[in-house]
N, C-alpha and C positions, 0 to 999 in steps of 0.2 A: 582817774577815771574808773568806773564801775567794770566789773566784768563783764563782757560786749558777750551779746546771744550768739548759739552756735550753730544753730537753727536759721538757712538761711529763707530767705523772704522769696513767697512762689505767687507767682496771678494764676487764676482758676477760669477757665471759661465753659464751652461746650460739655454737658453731660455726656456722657457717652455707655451703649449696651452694645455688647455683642452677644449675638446668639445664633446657636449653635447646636443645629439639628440634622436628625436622620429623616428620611423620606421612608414613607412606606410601603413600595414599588408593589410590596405583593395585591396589600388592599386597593394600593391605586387603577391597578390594571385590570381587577373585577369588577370595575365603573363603566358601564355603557357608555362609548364614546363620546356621545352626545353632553351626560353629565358632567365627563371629565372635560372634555369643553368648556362647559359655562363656568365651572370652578376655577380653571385655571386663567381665563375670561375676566373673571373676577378680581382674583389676585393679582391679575398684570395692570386692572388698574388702580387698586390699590397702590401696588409699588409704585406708581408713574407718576401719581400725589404724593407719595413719598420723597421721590427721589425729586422730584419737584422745588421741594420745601418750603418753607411758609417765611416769609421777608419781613412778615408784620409784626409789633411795631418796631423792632429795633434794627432791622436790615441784617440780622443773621441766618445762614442759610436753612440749619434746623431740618438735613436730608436723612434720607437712608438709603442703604445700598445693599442686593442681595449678588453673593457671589457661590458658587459651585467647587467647593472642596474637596480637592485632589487628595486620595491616600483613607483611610480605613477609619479615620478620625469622625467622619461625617458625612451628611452631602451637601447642606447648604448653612450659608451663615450669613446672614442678617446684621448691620450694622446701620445703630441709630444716632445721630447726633441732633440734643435738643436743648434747651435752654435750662431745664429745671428739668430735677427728680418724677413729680408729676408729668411732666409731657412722657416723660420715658414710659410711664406706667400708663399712662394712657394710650403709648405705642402697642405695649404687650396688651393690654386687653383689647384692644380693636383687632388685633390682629386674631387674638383666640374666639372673637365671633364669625371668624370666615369660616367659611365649609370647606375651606384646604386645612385647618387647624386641626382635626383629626388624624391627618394623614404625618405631620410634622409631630416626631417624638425629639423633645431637647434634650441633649444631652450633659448640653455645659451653658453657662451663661457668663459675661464680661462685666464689672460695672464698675469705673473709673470717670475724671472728669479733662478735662483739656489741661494739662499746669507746663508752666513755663519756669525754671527755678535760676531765680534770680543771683547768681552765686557771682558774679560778675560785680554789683553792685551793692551785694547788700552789706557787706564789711563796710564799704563809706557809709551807707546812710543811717548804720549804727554807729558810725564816730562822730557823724553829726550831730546826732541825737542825743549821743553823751558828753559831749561839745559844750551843746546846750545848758547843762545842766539833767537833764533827765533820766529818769530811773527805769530801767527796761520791766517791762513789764503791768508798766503801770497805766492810765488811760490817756496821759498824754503823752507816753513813750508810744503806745499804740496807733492814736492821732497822726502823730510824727511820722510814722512808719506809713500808714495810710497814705498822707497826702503827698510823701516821697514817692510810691507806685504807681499814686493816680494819673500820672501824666505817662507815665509807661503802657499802663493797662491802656490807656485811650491810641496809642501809637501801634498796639499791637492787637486789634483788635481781629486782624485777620487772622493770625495765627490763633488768636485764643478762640475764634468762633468760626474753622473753616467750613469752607466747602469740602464736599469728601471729592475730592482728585478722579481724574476722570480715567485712569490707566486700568491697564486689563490686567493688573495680578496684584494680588495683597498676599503677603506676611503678614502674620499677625503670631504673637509672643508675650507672655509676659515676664517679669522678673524684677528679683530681688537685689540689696543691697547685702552683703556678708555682716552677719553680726556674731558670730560664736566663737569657739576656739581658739582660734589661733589669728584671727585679724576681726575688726567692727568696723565697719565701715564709721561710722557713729561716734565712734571714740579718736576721729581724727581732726586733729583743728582746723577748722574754716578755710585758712589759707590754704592747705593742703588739698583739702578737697578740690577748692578752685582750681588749683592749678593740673589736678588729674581731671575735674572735667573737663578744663578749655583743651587739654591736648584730645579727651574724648571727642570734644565739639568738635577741635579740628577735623576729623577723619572723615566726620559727615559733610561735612561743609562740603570737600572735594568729590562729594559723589550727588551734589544738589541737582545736578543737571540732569541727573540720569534717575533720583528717587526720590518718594515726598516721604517724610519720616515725620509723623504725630504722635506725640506722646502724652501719655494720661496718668495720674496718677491715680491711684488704688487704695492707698493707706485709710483702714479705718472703713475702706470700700467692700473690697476682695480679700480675698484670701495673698495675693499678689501684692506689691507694693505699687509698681507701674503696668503699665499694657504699652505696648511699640506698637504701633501700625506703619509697614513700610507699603507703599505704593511704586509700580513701575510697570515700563510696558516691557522690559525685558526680566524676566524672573534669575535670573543668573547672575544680576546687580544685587540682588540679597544676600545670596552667598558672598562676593568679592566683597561686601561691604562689612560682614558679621565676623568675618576671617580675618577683614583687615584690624579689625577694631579688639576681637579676640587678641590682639598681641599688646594694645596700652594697658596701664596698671590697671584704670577704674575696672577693665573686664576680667583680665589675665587675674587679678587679685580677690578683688572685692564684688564679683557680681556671679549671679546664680537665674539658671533660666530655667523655664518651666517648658511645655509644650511649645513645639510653632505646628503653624496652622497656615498651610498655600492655599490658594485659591484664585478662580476665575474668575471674571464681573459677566453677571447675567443683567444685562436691562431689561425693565420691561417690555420693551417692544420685541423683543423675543425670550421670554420670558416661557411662551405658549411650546415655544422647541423646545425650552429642557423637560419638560415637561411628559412630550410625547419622543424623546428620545433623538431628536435631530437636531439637537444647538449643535452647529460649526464651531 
């Protein structure tokens, strides 16, 4: 048999931006009430088409979500999930034509896409494939591999195109796999990875009830390899969750994090309170 890829096989679904801005409280508050009214007016319905999202044609959600950012990081951050690169960009310009777009300075921006990595099965559907006779790499090793996911990607359709979760607090993190010195993530064979991610899997799995956890990949995207989005209505399930996981090898060993980023979900049905300084 040929030497099997070590690369394992991921489905891709929902785009995804995050952004990530300061408000300009000073400029804001020298607006005649009146005008800060219709601005803010504006953008609540904006968001409420947003957060809406568009079903057509293929019955994915395609939302966005503005949430209020706890700590010195920001004030609000904006999360968009859409089907294509285009839709995203046409998020960020619609939005830079509102008369609140002056007052929003970005600091940082997100751009990953939904992935699911398939580590679980992709060792069989490469020994199938070399089974066959087939040479990896080539257009009907690729075929092969294709039509082995397709029935996957159809079963999971909701995870790879959610809805954004409707809980009042987001994590949001990005991070790496270790590639230097002293360990590579990358230089470890297949089997092994698998078996350090299914124990990572495990730890989530036991905290499903209580968090939604979306993951995107980055590579090629960001500057990041992944983005984690954890959702929960208790924010204290991030910590027990990051601390429990902080102790298996894929974290303890092989993984590197960047910022995290708390926040509050602002709907737009009161969107007009954070605004003039009374969201509850």
């Amino acid at each position: 048999m040929p030497e099997l890829p070590q690369v394992p096989l991921t489905l891709e679904g929902s785009n995804v931006l995050h952004q990530i801005f300061r408000f300009d409280w000073t400029a804001w508050k020298e607006l005649p009430l009146d005008e800060r009214t219709a601005i803010s007016e504006e953008f609540s319905g904006l968001l409420a088409r947003w957060e809406g999202g568009n079903t057509e044609p293929n019955g994915h959600p395609n939302q966005s979500a503005l949430f209020s950012q706890i700590g010195h990081k920001g004030d609000l951050i904006l999360i968009h999930f859409r089907d294509s690169l285009e839709d995203l960009n046409r998020v960020e310009l619609e939005l830079a034509q509102t008369r609140l777009y002056p007052f929003l300075q970005q600091t940082s921006s997100y751009l990953s896409v939904v992935e699911l990595g398939l580590y679980e099965s992709s060792e069989k559907i490469y020994a199938q494939l070399a089974e066959k006779g087939l040479e990896p790499g080539t257009p009907e090793w690729n075929a092969g591999a294709g039509e082995a996911t397709a029935r996957t990607f159809a079963s999971l359709s909701s995870r790879l195109f959610p809805a954004i979760p409707p809980a009042k607090y987001l994590c949001f993190y990005p991070m790496d796999r270790k590639r230097g010195e002293q360990v590579n993530w990358y230089t470890e064979p297949m089997a092994d990875r698998r078996a350090m991610m299914h124990e990572h899997g495990l730890i989530g799995r036991r905290y499903a009830d209580h968090v939604r956890q979306i993951i995107t990949g980055s590579i090629g995207l960001d500057d990041w390899e992944w983005g984690v989005d954890l959702f929960a209505d208790d924010p204290i399930v991030f910590k027990k969750l990051i601390y429990e996981m902080r102790f298996d090898k894929v974290s303890a060993v092989y993984a590197s994090f960047g910022q995290f980023f708390l926040s509050v979900r602002v709907h737009a049905s009161n969107v007009n309170q954070w605004f003039d300084g009374t969201l509850a």
